[in-house]
Every structure is written in structure tokens, then in C-alpha cells.
RODO-2510 file (C-alpha; in nm, 4 decimals, decimal comma):
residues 309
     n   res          X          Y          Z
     1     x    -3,4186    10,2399    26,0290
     2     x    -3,3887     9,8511    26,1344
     3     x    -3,1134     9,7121    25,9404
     4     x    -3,1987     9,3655    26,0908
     5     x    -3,4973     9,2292    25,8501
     6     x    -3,6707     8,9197    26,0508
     7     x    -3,7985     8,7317    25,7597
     8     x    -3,4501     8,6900    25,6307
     9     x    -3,3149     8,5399    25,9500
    10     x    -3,4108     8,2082    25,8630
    11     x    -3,2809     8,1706    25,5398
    12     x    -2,9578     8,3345    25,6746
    13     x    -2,9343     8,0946    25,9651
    14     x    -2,9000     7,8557    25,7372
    15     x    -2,6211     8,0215    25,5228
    16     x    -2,3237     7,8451    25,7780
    17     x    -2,5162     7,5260    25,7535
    18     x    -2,4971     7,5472    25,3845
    19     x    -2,1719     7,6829    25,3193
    20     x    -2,0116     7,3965    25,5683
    21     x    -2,2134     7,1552    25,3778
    22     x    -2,1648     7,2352    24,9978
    23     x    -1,8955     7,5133    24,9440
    24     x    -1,6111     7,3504    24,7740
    25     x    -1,7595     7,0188    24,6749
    26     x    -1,6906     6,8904    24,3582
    27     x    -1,9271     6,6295    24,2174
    28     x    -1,8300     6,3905    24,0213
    29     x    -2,1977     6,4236    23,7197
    30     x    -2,0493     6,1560    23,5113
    31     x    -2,2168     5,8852    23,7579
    32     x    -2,5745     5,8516    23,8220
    33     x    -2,5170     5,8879    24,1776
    34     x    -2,2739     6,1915    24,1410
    35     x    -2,5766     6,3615    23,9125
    36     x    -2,8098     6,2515    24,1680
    37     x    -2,5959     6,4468    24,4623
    38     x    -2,5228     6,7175    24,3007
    39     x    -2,8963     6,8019    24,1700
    40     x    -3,0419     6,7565    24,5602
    41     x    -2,7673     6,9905    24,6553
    42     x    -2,8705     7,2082    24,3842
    43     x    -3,2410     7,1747    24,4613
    44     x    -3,1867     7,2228    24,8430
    45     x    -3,0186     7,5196    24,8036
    46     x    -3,2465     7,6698    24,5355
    47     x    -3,5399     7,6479    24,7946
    48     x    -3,4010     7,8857    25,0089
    49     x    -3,3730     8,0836    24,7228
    50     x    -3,7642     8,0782    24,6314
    51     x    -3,8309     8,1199    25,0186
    52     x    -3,5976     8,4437    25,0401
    53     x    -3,7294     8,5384    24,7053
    54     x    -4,0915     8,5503    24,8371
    55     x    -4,0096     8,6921    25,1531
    56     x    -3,8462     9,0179    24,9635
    57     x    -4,1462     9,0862    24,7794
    58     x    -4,3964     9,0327    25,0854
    59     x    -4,1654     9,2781    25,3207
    60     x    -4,1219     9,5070    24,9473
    61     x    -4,4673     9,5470    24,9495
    62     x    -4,5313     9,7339    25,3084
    63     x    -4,2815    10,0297    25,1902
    64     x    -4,0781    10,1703    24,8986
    65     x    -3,7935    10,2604    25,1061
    66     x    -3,8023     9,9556    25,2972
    67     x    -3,8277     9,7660    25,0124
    68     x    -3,5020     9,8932    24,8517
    69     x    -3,2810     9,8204    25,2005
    70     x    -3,5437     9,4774    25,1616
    71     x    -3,3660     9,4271    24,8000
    72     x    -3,0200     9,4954    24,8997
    73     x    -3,0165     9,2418    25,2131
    74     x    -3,1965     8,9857    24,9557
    75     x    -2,9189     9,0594    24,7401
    76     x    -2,6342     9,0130    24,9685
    77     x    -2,7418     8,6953    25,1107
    78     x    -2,8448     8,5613    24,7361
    79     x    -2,4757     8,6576    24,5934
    80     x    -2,3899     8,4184    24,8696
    81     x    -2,6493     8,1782    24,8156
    82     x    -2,5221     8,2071    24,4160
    83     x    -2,1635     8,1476    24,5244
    84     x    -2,2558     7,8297    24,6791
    85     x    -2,4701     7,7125    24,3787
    86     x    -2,3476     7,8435    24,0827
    87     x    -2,0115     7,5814    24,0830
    88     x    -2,3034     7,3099    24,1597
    89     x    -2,5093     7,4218    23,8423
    90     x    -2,2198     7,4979    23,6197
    91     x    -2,0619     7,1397    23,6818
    92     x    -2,4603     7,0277    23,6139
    93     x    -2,4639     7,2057    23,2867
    94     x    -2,0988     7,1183    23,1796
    95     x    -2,2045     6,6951    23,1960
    96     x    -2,5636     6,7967    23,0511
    97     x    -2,3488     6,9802    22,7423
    98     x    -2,0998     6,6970    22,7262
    99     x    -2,3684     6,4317    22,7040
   100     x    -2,4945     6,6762    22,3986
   101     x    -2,1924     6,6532    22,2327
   102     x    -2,1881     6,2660    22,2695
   103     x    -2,5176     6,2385    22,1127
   104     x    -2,5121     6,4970    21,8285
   105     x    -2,1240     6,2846    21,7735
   106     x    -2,3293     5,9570    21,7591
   107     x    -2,6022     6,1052    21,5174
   108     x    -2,3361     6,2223    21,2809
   109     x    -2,1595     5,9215    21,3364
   110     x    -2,4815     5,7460    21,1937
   111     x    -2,4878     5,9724    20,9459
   112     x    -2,1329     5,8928    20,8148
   113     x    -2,2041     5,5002    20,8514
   114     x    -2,5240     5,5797    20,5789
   115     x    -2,2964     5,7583    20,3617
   116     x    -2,0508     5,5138    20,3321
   117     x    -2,2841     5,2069    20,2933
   118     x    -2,4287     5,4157    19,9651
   119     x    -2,0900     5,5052    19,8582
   120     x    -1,9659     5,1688    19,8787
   121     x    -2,3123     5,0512    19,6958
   122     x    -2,2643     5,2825    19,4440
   123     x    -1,9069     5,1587    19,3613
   124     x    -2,0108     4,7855    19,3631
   125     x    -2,2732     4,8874    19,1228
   126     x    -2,0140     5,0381    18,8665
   127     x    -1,7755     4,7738    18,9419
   128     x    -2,0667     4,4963    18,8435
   129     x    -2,1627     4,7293    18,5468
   130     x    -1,7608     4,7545    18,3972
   131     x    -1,7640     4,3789    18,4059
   132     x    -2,0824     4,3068    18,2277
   133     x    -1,9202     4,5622    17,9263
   134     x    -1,6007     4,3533    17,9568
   135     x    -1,8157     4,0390    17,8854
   136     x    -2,0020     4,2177    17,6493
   137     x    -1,6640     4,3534    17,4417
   138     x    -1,5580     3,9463    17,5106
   139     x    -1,8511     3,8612    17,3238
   140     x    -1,8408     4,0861    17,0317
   141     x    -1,4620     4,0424    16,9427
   142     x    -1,5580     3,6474    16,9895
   143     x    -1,7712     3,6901    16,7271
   144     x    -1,6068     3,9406    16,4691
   145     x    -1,2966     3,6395    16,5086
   146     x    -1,5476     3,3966    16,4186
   147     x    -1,6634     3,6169    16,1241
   148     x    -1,3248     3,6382    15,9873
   149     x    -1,2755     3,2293    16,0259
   150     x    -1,5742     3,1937    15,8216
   151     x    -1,4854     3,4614    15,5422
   152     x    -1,1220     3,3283    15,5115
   153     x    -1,2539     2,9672    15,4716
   154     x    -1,5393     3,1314    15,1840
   155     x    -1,2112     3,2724    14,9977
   156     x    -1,0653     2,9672    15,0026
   157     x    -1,3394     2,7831    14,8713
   158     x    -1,3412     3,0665    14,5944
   159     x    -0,9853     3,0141    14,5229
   160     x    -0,9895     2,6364    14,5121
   161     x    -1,3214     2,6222    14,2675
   162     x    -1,1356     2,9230    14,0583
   163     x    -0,8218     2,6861    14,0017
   164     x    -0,9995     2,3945    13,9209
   165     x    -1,1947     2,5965    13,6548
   166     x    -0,8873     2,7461    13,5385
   167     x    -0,7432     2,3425    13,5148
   168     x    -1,0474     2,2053    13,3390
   169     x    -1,0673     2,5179    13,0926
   170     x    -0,7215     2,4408    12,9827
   171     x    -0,7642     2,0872    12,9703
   172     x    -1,0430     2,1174    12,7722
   173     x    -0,8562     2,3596    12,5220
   174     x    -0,5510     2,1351    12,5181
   175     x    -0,7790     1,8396    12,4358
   176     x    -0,9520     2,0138    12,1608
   177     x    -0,5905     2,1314    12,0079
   178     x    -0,4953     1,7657    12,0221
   179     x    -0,7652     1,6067    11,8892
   180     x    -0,8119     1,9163    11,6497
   181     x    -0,4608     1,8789    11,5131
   182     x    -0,4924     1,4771    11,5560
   183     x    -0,8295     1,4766    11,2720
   184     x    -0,8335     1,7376    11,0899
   185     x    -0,9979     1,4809    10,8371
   186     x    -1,3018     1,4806    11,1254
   187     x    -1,3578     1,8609    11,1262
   188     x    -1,7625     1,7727    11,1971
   189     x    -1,6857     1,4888    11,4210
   190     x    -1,4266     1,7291    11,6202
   191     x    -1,7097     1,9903    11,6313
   192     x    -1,9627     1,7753    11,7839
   193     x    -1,7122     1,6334    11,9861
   194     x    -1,6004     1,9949    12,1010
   195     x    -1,9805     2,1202    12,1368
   196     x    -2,0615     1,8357    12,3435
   197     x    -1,7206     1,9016    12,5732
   198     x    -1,7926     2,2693    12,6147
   199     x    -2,1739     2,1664    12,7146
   200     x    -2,0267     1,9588    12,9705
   201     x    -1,8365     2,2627    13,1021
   202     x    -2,1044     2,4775    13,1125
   203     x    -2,3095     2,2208    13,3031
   204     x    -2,0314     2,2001    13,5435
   205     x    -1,9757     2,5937    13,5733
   206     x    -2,3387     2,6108    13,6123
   207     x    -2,3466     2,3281    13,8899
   208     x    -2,0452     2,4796    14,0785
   209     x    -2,1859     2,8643    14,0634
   210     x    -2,5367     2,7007    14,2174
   211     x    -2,3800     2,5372    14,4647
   212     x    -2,1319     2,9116    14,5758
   213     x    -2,4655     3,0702    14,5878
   214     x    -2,6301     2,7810    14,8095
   215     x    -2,2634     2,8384    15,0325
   216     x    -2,3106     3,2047    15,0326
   217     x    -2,7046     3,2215    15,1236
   218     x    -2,6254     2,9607    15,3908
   219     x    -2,3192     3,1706    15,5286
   220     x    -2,5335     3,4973    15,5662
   221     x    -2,8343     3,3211    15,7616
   222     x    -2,5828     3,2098    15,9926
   223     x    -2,4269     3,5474    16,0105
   224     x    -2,7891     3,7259    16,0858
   225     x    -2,8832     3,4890    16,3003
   226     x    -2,5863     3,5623    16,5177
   227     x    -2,6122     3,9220    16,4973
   228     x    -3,0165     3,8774    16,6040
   229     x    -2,9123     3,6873    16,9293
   230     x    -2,5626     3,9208    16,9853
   231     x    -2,8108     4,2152    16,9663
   232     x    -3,1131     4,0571    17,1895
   233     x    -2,8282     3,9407    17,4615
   234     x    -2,6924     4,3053    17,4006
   235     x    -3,0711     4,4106    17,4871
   236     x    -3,1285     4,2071    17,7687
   237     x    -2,8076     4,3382    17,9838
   238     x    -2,9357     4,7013    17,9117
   239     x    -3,3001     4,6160    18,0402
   240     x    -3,0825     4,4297    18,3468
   241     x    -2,8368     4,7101    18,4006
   242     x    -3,1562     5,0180    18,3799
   243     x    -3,3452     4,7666    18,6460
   244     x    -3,0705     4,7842    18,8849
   245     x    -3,0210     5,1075    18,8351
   246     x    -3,3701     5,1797    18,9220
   247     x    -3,3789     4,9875    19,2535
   248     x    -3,0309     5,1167    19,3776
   249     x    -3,1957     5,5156    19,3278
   250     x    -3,5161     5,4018    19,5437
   251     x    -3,3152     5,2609    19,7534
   252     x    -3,1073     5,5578    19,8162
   253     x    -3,3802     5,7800    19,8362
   254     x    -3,5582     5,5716    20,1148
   255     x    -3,2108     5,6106    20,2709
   256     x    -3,2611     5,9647    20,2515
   257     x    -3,6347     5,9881    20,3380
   258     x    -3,5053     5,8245    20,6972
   259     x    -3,2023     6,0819    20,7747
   260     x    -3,4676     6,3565    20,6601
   261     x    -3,7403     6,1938    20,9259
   262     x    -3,4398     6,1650    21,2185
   263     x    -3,3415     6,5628    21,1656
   264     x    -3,7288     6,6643    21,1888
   265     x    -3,8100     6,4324    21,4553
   266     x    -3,4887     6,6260    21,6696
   267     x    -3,5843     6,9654    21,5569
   268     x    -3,9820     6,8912    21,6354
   269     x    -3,8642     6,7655    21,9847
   270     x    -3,6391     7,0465    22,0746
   271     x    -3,9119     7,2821    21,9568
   272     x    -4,2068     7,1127    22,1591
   273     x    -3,9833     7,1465    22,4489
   274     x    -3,8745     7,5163    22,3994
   275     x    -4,2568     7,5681    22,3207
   276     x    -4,3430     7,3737    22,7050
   277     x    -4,0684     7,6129    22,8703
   278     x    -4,2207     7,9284    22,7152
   279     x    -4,6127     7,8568    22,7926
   280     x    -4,4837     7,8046    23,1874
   281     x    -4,2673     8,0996    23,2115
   282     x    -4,5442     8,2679    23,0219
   283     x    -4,7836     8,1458    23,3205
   284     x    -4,5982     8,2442    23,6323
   285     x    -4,5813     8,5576    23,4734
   286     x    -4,9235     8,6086    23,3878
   287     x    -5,0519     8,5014    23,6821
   288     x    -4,8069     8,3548    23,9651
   289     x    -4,8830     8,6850    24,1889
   290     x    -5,2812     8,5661    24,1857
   291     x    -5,3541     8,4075    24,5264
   292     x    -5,5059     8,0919    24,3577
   293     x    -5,1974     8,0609    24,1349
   294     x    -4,9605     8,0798    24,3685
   295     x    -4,8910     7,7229    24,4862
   296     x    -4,8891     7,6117    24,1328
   297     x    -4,6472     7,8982    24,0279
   298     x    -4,4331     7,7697    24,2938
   299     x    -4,4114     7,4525    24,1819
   300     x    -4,3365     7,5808    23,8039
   301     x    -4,0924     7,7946    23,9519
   302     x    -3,9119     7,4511    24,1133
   303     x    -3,9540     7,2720    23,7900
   304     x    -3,8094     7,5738    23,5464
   305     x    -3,5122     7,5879    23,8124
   306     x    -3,3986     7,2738    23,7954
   307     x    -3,1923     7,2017    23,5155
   308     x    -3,2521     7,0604    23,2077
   309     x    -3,2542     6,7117    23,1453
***
């Protein structure tokens, strides 16, 4: 049997051109123009590929025997061919993994940046909340002081009307002794006299409790009247506070909504792309060995080779 197969000879030829050309080379991905090398190596390479690839199956074809020395020639000069590309496409996929990383990085990096906005929203909020209470508790012990001003100044006003009832009672009884002991002889005038003081008196208690009572009704309209406004100011910073509160949750779940809408927008993209991948593999292999197919499987064959961008 011929151990020389002719349709291989070309691709082979071009083995030394190759192997002077690319074996060894490191390319530097990181640059445009280093990604840009290394993916025409890559791509010239790869067509002698296809070409041997297609030439094994047409020579396959004629003979089963043949075909097996056909697939062990094709093999030998592809390990080659594989030596001389696979550095090429694993320095390809190492910068296509590290850019990747970069950009997953720079999405979680986002995502942190979110995070702490809302946690440092969320502690303002409390912060602005504690010192509303504090002016609140201000308030309150403002007016309990004032409360206690106002009740000390009623007992006083108590104590001073108390003694000068106390004085004028025992005025009046030390008058009424005197003048009692002075005229005896003017028991009837004394009476009237002492009837007419005590009326007096009583006119005066009378006058004095009125005018407590007008103290005391005046003293508790001012007290409810501060308790209505303490407790519709009290009212007001609750409706404020539960409005803010309110607006800060919307606002975190719109924050939310948008880190939900950039994780399905990557997951829908890497899916549609998987999804493109599959339906041409699916194709070739389908169809790719149908004469009116073929040119078209060929050039689906170049695309799915070439790595991914």
C-alpha cells in the first residue's frame, strides 16, 4: 500500500513554512494589535486544518482500509498542526477569560457601590429620625418645666390668699373681743356691728374664691391648649417621618428593580448566544455533507473556530 497520500502534500508542504513562522511566538493579547496577530495566526493555521480535514474524508470515502491509514496521516500532521496552534489559542482564551474576570469584577464592583449608597441612606435616615425624637423629648420636658412654673406660682397664690384670710379672720375676731369687752352696755349695737363685719367677710371670701376659680379655669385652657398643639406637632413629625419612610422603600426597590434588570439582561445575552452557537453546530451537522450546504458549512465551520469574542 502507498504510504505517500497526495492530497496531504500540500498541507504538509506547508508544515516547515508554518512551524518557522509561528512555533514559539508569544503574543502579547493584551494590545489590540497583539489580539489582532495572534487571531490571523490562529485563523491561518486553522485553514489548513479545514482543508486537511476535507481532504481525509474525500480520500476516506474511496476505501475503508485506506481510509484508516487516510485517518492516521491526518492525524499525525494535525497533532502537529495542534502543536503549533494550541499555545496561539490558549494565550487567546487566557486574555478572553481575563477580560471576563475584569468585567464580572466591575459588575460586582457596581453592585457594591449600590449597596453602600442604600446603606449609607438608610443610616442618614435613622440619624435624621433620632434627632427629630431628641427635639421632640426637648419639647416635651420644655413643657412639663413650664407646667411645674405655673403650678408652683398657683400654690403660691393659694398660700398668700390663705394667710391673708387667716389675718383678716383674726382681725376680725380680735376686733369683735375688743369692742365686745369695750360695750358690753351696746350688746345690740355690737351685734349689728359684728353681723355687718362678718357680711363683709363673707363678701370678701366670696370675691376671693370667684376670682381662684376664674385663675384656675384660665390656667387649664392654657394647659389644653398646649397639650392640643404639643400633640398636633407630635402628629405632624409622625405623618413626616411615615412619608419619608415611604419614599426611601420605593426608592430602594427601584434600586433593586435595576440590579434585577442588569443580571437578566447578562443571563438573556449569554443564553441568546449559547442558543446562536447551538442552531449552527446543529446545521453543519444536519446538513454540512449536502452538496448545496457545503460552502455555507464551511464558512460556519470558520466562524465556530474562531474564538469567542
Amino acid at each position: 500500500m502507498n504510504k505517500e497520500i497526495a492530497v496531504f502534500k500540500s498541507t504538509e508542504a506547508q508544515l516547515t513554512t508554518l512551524t518557522d513562522r509561528y512555533a514559539g511566538v508569544v503574543y502579547d493579547v493584551t494590545e489590540s494589535d497583539g489580539m489582532a496577530t495572534a487571531k490571523a495566526a490562529y485563523k491561518e493555521i486553522n485553514s489548513h486544518s479545514i482543508t486537511l480535514e476535507k481532504a481525509r474524508k474525500k480520500e476516506k470515502s474511496e476505501s475503508l482500509a485506506y481510509g484508516k491509514f487516510v485517518d492516521s496521516e491526518a492525524r499525525r500532521i494535525s497533532e502537529r498542526l495542534d502543536a503549533l496552534r494550541g499555545p496561539i489559542k490558549s494565550t487567546i482564551d487566557e486574555e478572553v477569560n481575563r477580560a471576563e474576570r475584569e468585567h464580572e469584577a466591575a459588575v460586582q464592583a457596581e453592585r457594591d457601590r449600590i449597596e453602600a449608597e442604600e446603606l449609607a441612606a438608610k443610616e442618614a435616615e435613622e440619624k435624621r429620625l433620632a434627632e427629630q425624637q431628641a427635639e421632640i423629648d426637648r419639647q416635651r420636658e420644655e413643657l412639663a418645666q413650664q407646667q411645674k412654673e405655673q403650678e408652683d406660682r398657683e400654690r403660691e397664690s393659694r398660700l398668700k390668699i390663705e394667710t391673708q384670710e387667716r389675718e383678716a379672720r383674726q382681725q376680725a375676731e380680735d376686733d369683735a373681743r375688743a369692742r365686745q369687752a369695750a360695750i358690753d352696755e351696746q350688746n345690740r349695737v355690737k351685734e349689728a356691728e359684728a353681723r355687718a363685719a362678718q357680711e363683709k367677710i363673707d363678701k370678701e371670701n366670696r370675691a376671693k374664691e370667684a376670682a381662684e376659680k376664674e385663675d384656675r379655669d384660665r390656667l387649664e385652657a392654657i394647659d389644653r391648649e398646649a397639650r392640643r398643639k404639643q400633640e398636633e406637632a407630635d402628629r405632624r413629625v409622625r405623618e413626616q417621618a411615615e412619608e419619608e419612610a415611604r419614599a426611601e422603600r420605593k426608592n430602594q426597590e427601584a434600586n433593586e428593580a435595576k440590579k434585577q434588570a442588569l443580571i437578566r439582561a447578562e443571563q438573556e445575552k449569554a443564553q441568546l448566544k449559547a442558543d446562536g452557537y447551538n442552531l449552527l453546530t446543529g446545521f453543519v451537522e444536519r446538513f454540512g455533507a449536502e452538496t448545496e450546504f457545503v460552502e455555507v458549512a464551511k464558512t460556519i465551520n470558520q466562524f465556530l473556530s474562531e474564538p469567542a469574542q
